[in-house]
C-alpha positions as CSV (number, residue, x, y, z in Angstrom):
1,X,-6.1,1.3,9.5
2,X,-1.8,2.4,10.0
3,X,-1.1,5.5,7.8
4,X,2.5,6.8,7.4
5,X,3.3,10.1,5.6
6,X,6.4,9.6,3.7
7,X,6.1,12.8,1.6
8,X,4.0,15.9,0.9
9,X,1.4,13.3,-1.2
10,X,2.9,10.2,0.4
11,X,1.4,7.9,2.4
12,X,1.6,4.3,3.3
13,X,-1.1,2.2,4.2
14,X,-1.3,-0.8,6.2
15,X,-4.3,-2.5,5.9
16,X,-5.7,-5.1,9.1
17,X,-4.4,-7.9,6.8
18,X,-0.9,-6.6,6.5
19,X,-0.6,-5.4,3.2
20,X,1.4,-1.7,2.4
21,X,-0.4,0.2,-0.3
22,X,1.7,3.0,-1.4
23,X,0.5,6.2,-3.1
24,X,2.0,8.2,-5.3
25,X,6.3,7.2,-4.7
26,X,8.5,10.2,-4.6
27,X,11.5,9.6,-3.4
28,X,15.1,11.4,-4.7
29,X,14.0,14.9,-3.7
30,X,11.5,14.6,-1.5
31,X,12.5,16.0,2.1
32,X,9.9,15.1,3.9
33,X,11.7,11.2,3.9
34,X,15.0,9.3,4.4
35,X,16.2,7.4,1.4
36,X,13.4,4.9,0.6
37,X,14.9,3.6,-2.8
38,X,16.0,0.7,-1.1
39,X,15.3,-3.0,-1.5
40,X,14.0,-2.9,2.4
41,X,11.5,-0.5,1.9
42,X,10.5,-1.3,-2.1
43,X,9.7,-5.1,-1.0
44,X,7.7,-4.1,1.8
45,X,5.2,-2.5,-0.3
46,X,2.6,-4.8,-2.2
47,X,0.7,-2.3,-4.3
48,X,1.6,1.1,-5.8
49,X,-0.9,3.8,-6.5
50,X,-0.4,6.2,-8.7
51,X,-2.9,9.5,-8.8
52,X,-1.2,11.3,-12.1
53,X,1.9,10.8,-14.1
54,X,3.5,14.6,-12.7
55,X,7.7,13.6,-11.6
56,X,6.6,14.2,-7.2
57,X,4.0,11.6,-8.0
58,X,5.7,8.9,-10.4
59,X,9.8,9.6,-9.8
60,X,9.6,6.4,-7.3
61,X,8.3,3.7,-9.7
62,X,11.7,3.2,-10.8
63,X,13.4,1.6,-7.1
64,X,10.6,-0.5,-8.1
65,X,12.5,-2.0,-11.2
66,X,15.4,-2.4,-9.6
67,X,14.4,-4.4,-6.3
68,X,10.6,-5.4,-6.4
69,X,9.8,-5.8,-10.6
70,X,6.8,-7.4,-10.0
71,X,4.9,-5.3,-7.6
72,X,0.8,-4.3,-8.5
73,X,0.8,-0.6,-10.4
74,X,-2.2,1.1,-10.6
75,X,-2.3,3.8,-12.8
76,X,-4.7,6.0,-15.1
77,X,-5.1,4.3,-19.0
78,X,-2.4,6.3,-20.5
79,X,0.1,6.2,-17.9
80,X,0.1,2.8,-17.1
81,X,0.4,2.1,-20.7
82,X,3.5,4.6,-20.3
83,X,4.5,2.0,-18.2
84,X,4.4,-0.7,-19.9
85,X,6.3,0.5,-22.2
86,X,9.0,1.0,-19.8
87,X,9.1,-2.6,-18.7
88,X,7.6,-2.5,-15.8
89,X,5.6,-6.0,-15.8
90,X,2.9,-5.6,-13.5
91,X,0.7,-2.5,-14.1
92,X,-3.3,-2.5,-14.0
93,X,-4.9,0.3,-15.8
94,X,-8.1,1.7,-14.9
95,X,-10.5,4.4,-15.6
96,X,-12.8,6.7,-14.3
97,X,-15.6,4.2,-12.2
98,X,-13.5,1.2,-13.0
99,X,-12.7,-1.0,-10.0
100,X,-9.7,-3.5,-9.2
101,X,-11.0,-5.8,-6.0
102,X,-9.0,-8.4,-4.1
103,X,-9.5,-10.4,-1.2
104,X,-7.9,-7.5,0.6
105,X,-9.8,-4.2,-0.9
106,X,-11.7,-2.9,-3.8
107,X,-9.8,0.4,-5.7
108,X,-12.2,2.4,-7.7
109,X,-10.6,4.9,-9.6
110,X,-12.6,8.3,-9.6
111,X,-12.3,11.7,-11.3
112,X,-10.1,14.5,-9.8
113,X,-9.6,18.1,-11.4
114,X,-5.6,18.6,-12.4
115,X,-3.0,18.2,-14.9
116,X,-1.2,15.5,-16.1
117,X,2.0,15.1,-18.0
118,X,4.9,11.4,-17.8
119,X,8.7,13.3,-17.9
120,X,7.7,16.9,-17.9
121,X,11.2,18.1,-16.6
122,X,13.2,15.7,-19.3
123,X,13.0,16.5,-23.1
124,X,11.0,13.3,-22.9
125,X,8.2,14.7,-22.0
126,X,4.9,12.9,-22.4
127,X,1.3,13.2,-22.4
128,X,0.3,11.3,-19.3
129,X,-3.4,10.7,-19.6
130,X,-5.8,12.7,-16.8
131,X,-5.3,12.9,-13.6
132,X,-7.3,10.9,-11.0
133,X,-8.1,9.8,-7.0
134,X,-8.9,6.6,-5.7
135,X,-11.7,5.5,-3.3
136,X,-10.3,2.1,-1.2
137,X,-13.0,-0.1,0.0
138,X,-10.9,-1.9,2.6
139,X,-12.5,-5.3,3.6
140,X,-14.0,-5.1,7.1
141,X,-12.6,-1.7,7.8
142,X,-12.4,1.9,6.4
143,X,-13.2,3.3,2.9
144,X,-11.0,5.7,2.6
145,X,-10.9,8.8,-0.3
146,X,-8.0,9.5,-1.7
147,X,-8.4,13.1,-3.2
148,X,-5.1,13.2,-5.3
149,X,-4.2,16.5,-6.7
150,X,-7.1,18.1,-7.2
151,X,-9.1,21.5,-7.7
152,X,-12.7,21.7,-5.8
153,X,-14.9,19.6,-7.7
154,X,-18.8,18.4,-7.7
155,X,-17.8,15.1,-8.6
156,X,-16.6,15.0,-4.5
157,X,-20.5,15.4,-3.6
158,X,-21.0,12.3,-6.2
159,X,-18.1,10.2,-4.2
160,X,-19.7,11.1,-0.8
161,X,-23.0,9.5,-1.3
162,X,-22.0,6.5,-3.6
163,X,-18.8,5.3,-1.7
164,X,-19.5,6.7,1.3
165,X,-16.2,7.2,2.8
166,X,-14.8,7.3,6.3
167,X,-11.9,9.1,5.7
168,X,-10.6,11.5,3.0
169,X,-6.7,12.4,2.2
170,X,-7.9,15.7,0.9
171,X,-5.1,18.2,-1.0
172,X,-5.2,21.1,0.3
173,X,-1.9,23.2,-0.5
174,X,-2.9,26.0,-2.6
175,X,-0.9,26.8,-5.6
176,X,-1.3,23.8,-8.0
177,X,-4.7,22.4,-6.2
178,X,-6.9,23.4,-4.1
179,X,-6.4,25.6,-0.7
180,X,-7.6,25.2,2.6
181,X,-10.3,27.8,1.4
182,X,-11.4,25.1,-1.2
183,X,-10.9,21.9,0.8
184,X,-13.0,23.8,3.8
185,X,-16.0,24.4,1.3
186,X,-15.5,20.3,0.1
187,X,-15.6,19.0,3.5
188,X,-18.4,21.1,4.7
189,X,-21.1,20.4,2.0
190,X,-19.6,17.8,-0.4
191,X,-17.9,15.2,1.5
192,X,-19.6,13.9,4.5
193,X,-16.2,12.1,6.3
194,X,-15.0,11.5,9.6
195,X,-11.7,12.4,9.4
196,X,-9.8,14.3,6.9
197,X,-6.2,14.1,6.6
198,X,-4.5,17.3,4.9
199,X,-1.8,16.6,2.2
200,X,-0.1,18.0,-0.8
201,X,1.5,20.7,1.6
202,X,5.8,21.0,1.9
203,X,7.4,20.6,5.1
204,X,9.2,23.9,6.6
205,X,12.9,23.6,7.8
206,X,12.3,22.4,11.2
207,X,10.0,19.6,9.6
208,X,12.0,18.4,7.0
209,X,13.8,15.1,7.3
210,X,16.2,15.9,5.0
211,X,17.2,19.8,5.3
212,X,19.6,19.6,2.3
213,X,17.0,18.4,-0.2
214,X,14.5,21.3,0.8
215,X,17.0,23.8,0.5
216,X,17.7,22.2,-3.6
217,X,13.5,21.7,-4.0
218,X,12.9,25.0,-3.0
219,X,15.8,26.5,-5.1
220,X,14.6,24.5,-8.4
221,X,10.6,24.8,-7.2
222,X,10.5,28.8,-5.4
223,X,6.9,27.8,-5.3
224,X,7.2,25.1,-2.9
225,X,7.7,27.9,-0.2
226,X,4.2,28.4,-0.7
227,X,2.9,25.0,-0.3
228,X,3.7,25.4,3.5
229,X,1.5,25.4,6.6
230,X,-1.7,25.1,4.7
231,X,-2.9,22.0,7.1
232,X,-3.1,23.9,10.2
233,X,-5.3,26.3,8.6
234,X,-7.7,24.0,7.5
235,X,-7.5,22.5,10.7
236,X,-8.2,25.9,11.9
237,X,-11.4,26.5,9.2
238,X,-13.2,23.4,10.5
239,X,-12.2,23.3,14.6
240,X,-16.2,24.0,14.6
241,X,-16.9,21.1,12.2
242,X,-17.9,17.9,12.8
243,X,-14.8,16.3,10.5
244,X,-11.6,16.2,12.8
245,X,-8.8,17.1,11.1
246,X,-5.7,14.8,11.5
247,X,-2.2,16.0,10.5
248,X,0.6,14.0,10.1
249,X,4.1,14.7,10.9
250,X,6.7,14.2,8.2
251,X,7.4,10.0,8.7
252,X,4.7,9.6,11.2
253,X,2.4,6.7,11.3
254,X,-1.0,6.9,13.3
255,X,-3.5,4.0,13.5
256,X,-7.1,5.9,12.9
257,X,-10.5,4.5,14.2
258,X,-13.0,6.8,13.5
């Protein structure tokens, strides 16, 4: 399985058969990527995943409209009805338990602990259904968990022993979900994984890809400051752990076999 972090919640993956899943498009002010609202990039990608409907999780969907209309959304009941609505053609709504499966992977959409709101910085504001993760059941390869934003929750022990995943992208930023103090306690006695992969956390200055765009996030979002670093201490919390902790580089793609 290829993952590429394209953002602080970001990540493309390439499954064996080829196919790009993307999760959670942010693209105009993130600086941990180069300008991805392109038709290259938008018609590489054969699925979108969206966790919640907050703007760094959603803000993407819309190079979609322009140069790839009929790509597969998945999104939470409301928001993908939010969608709709929009125009956007292609959107499959699911809820909590409910599965999409394909020749390629089954998507089961499971509960995560957060907020959710379509629009929140416009006066358009919307209520954007509940936030949500995703475990991918990749045909003859990994299951993979895909946290979302989340606080620490039992429903991760629940995940563990019914999916039974290999890998876990695992928030771990602090501020709006959980820390590394959190994601340490859910790795060592609710998710049994081989590899977790820290996300959620904000690149610093030498790490960004695009300098000018941190320097106007962090002015607009002082908070993001504090989003920074939080992978290499939970990398640090579980060096004596079985679960390896693999962090990923601002547009770096790894091929994990665990």
């Amino acid at each position: 399985m290829k993952f590429t972090r394209l953002g602080h919640s970001m990540f493309k993956l390439e499954s064996q058969s080829g196919k790009n899943y993307l999760i959670d498009p942010f693209f105009s002010m993130n600086p941990g990527c180069g300008d991805l609202a392109t038709e290259e990039f938008t018609k590489s990608i054969d699925v979108v995943l969206l966790t919640h409907a907050h703007f760094d999780h959603t803000e993407g969907v819309n190079a979609f409209k322009d140069y790839n209309p009929n790509v597969q959304i998945i999104a939470q009941y409301e928001l993908a009805l939010l969608l709709m609505n929009e125009g956007f053609p292609n959107v499959m709504p699911l809820n909590f338990s409910g599965t999409l499966k394909t020749d390629d992977v089954s998507i089961t959409m499971v509960p995560a602990l957060h907020t959710s709101m379509y629009a929140e910085l416009s006066d358009q504001a919307k209520y954007g259904g509940v936030a949500a993760g995703y475990v991918l059941e990749f045909t003859n390869d990994k299951t993979i968990y895909v946290s979302g934003d989340t606080g620490l929750t039992q429903e991760m022990k629940i995940i563990s022993d019914l999916y039974q995943p290999q890998i876990a992208l695992l928030s771990c930023s602090d501020v709006l979900t959980m820390g590394p103090r959190e994601a340490e306690y859910a790795v060592r006695n609710l998710l049994d994984v081989d590899v977790v992969i820290p996300v959620h956390t904000f690149p610093n200055e030498k790490e960004a890809v695009r300098g000018d765009i941190l320097k106007q996030l962090k002015e607009a979002f002082p908070i993001v400051e504090m989003m920074v670093g939080a992978d290499q201490e939970l990398a640090e919390r579980l060096k004596d752990h079985k679960t390896k902790v693999v962090i990923f580089g601002f547009g770096e793609t790894k091929i994990i076999n665990c």
